[in-house]
C-alpha positions as CSV (number, residue, x, y, z in Angstrom):
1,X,0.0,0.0,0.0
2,X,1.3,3.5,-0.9
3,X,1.4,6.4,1.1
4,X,2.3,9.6,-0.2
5,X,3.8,12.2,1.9
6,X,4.1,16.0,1.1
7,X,7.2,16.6,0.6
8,X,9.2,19.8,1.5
9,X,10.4,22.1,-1.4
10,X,7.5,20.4,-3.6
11,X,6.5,22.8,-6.4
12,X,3.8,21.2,-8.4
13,X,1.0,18.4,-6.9
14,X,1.5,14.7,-6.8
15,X,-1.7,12.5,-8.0
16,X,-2.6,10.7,-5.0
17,X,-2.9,7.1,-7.1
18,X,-3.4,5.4,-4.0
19,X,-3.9,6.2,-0.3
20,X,-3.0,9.6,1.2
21,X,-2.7,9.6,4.6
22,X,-1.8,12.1,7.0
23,X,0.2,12.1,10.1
24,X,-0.9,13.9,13.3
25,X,-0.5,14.5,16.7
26,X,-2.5,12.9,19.5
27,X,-4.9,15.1,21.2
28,X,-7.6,14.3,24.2
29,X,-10.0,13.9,22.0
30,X,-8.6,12.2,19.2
31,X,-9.2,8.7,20.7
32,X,-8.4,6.7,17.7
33,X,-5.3,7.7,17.4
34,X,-3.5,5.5,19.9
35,X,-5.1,2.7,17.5
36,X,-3.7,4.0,14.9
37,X,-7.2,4.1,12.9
38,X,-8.2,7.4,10.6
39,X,-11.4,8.9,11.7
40,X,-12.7,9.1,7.8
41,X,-11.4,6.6,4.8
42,X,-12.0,6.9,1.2
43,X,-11.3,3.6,-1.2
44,X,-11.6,4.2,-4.9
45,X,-14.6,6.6,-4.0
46,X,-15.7,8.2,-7.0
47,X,-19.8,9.9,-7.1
48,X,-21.8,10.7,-10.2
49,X,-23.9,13.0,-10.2
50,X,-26.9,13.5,-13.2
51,X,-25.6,10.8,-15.2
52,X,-21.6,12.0,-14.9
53,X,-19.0,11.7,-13.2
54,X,-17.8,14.0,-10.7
55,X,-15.6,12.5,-8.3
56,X,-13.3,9.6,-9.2
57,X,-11.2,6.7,-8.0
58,X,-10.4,8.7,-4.7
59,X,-8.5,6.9,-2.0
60,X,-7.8,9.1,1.3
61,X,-7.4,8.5,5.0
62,X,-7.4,11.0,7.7
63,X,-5.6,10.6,10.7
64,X,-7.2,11.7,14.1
65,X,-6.3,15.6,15.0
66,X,-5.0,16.2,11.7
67,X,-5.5,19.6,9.8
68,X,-6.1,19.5,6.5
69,X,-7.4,22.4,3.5
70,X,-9.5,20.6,0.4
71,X,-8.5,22.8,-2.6
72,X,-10.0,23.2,-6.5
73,X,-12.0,25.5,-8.8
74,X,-15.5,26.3,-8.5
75,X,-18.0,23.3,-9.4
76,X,-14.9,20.3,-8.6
77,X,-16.8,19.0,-6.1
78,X,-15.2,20.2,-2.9
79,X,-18.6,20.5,-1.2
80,X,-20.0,16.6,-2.4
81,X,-16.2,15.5,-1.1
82,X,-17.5,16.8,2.2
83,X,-20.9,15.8,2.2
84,X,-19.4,12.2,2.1
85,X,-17.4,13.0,4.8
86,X,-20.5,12.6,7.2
87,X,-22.5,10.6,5.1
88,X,-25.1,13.3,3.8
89,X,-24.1,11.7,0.2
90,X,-23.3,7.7,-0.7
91,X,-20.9,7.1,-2.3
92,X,-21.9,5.7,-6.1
93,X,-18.8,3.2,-6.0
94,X,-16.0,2.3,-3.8
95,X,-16.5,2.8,0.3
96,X,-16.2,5.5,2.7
97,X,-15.5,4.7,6.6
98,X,-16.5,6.7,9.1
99,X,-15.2,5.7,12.7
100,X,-14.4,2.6,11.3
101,X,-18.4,1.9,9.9
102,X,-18.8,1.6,6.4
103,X,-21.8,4.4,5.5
104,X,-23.6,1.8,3.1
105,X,-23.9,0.1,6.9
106,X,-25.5,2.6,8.8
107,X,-29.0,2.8,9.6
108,X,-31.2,6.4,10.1
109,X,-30.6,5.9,14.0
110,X,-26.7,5.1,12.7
111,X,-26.1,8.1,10.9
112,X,-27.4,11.0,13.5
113,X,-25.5,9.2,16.1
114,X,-22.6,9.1,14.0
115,X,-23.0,12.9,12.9
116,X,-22.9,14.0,16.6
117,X,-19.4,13.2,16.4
118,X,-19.1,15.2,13.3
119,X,-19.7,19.4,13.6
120,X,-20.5,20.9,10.2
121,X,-19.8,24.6,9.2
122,X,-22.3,25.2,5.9
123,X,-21.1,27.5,3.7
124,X,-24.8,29.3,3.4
125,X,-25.5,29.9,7.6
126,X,-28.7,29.1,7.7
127,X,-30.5,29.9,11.4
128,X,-33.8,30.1,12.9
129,X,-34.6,34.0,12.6
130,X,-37.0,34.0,15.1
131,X,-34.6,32.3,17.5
132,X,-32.2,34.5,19.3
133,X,-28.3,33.2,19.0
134,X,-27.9,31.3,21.8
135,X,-30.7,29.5,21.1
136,X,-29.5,28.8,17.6
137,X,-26.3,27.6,18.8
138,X,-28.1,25.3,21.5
139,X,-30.6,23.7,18.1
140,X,-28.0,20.4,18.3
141,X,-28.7,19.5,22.0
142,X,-32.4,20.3,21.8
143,X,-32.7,18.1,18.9
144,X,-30.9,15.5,21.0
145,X,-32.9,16.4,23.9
146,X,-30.0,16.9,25.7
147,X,-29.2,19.4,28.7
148,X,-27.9,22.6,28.0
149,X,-25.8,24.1,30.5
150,X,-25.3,27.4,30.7
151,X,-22.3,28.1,32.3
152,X,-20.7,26.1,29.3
153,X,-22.9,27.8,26.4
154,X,-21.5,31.5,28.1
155,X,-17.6,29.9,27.8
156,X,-18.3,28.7,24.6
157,X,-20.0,32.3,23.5
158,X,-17.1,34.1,25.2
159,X,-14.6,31.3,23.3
160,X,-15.4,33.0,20.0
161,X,-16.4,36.3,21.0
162,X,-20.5,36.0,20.7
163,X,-21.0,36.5,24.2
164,X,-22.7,39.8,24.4
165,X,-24.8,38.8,21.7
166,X,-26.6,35.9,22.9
167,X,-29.7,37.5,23.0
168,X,-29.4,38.7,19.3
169,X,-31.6,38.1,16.8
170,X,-29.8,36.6,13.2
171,X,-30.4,39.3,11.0
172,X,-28.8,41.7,12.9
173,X,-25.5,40.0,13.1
174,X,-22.7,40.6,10.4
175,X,-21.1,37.9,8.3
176,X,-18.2,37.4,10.6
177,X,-20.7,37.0,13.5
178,X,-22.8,34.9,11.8
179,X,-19.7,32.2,10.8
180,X,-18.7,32.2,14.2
181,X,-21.8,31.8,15.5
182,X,-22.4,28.6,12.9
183,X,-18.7,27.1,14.5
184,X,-20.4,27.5,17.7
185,X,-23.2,25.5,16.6
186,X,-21.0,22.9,14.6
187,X,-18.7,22.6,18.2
188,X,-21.4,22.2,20.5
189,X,-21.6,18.7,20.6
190,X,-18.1,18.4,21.2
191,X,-17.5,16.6,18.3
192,X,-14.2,14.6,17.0
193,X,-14.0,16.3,12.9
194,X,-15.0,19.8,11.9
195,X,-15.7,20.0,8.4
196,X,-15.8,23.5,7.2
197,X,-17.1,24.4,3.7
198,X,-15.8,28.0,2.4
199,X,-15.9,29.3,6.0
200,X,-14.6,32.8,5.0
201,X,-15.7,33.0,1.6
202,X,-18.0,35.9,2.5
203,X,-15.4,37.5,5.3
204,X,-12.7,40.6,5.1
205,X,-8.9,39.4,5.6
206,X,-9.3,40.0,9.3
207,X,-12.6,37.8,10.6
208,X,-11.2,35.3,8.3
209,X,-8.3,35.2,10.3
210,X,-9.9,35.4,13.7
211,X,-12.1,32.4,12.3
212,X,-8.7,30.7,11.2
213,X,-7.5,31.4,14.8
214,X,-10.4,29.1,16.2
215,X,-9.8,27.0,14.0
216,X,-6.1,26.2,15.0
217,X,-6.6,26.3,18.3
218,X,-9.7,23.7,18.4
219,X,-6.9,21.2,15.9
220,X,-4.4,21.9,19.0
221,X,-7.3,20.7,21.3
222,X,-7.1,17.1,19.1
223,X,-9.8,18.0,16.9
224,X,-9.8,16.9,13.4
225,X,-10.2,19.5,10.5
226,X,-10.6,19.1,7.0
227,X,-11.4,23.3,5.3
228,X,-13.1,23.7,2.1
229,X,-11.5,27.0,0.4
230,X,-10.0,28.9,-2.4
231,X,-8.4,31.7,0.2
232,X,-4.3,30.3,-0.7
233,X,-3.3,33.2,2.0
234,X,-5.2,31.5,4.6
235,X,-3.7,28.4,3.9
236,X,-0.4,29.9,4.3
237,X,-1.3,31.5,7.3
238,X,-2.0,28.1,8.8
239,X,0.7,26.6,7.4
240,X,3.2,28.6,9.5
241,X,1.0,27.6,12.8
242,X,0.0,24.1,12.7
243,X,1.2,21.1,10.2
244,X,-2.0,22.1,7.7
245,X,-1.5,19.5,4.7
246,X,-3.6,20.8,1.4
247,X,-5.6,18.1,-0.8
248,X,-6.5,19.4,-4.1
249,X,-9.5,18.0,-5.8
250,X,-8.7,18.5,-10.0
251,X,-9.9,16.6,-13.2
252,X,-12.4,14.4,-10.7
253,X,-9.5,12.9,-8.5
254,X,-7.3,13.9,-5.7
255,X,-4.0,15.1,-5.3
256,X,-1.8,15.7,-2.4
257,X,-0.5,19.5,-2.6
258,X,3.1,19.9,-2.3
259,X,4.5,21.9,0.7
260,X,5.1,25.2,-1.0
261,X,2.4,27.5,-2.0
């Protein structure tokens, strides 16, 4: 079995013709780790969509409390590679893992358990208007009937900087408000992989680093982070923090950035 690495100096892409898999260090909560089992695997995934092809032969694993940026033009399919990441799309051949459960395995009950462990940031922000943000960022533990404590939902406010908005309605918060408020929601379930889908497409240079910022420090805390985007300067804002590797989705397949961007 082949593993590619990125390797330092790299100038131009290597196809990734058969496993990528990153490297990473152990965190609290990255409990597979010590198993030495990825949290999300790809073999020969490929998805068609409308009668064609847009995702092919992609083989991938990602190691607990990794960091990784997903990479490609408009319309490659970054956001279908992350909706099979938590099983919100099957695959239409090969198999995806998640947790070590094949999707194709899962049952209804399977899946929403299996997305608690999972925090999505949507690229669109959708919340309840009527709802003010605190409540919007509790909507994961009311749907799971869980208790919501309040002394954490204040820490986690204060964590990225929402705290004096609680009571807030949506439409009165701006766009870098609004994203943090989503990685809020995505987080409060305290879950093992963030999956982030154009996070600061909509943001100035500065919330999108502030949102980077949380970002890193929740990968430092174990967690495992794949980011959707086209922003390069963001990845090489990362890449001078944390050991961010960059997958590049082009001509349907995957490829394994080189170090150098």
């Amino acid at each position: 079995m082949l593993l590619v690495q990125p390797q330092v100096g790299q100038d131009s892409p290597q196809v990734v013709a058969h496993v990528v898999e990153s490297a990473a260090p152990l965190g609290e909560c990255a409990r597979h780790a010590t198993m030495g089992h990825p949290v999300i695997s790809f073999e020969n995934v490929a998805y068609s969509y409308g009668g064609g092809e847009l995702l092919s032969d992609m083989t991938l694993r990602l190691a607990p409390g990794s960091f990784h940026f997903l990479t490609g033009p408009s319309g490659a399919g970054k956001s279908t590679f992350l909706k099979l990441c938590y099983a919100e799309l099957l695959p239409t051949a090969g198999h995806v893992t998640l947790f070590d459960r094949e999707v194709r395995s899962l049952g209804r009950d399977d899946v929403a358990q299996m997305r608690r462990r999972i925090g999505v940031v949507h690229q669109d922000c959708q919340f309840l208007d009527h709802l003010p943000l605190a409540a919007n960022v509790t909507l994961p533990l009311t749907v799971s009937q869980r208790e919501i404590d309040n002394r954490d939902l204040g820490d986690l406010l204060a964590w990225v900087g929402l705290k004096h908005l609680a009571d807030a309605l949506p439409p009165s918060l701006s766009g870098g408000e609004r994203q943090r408020a989503v990685l809020a929601r995505a987080i409060i379930m305290d879950p093992e992989v963030i999956l982030a889908d154009e996070p600061t497409g909509n943001l100035d240079w500065e919330m999108s680093l502030r949102l980077l910022t949380l970002l890193v420090e929740l990968n430092r805390m174990g967690k495992t982070i794949v980011v959707a985007t086209h922003d390069m300067n963001l990845i090489r804002q990362a890449k001078a923090q944390i050991a961010a590797r960059v997958l590049r989705i082009s001509n349907r397949r995957l490829q394994l950035a080189g170090a150098d961007l």
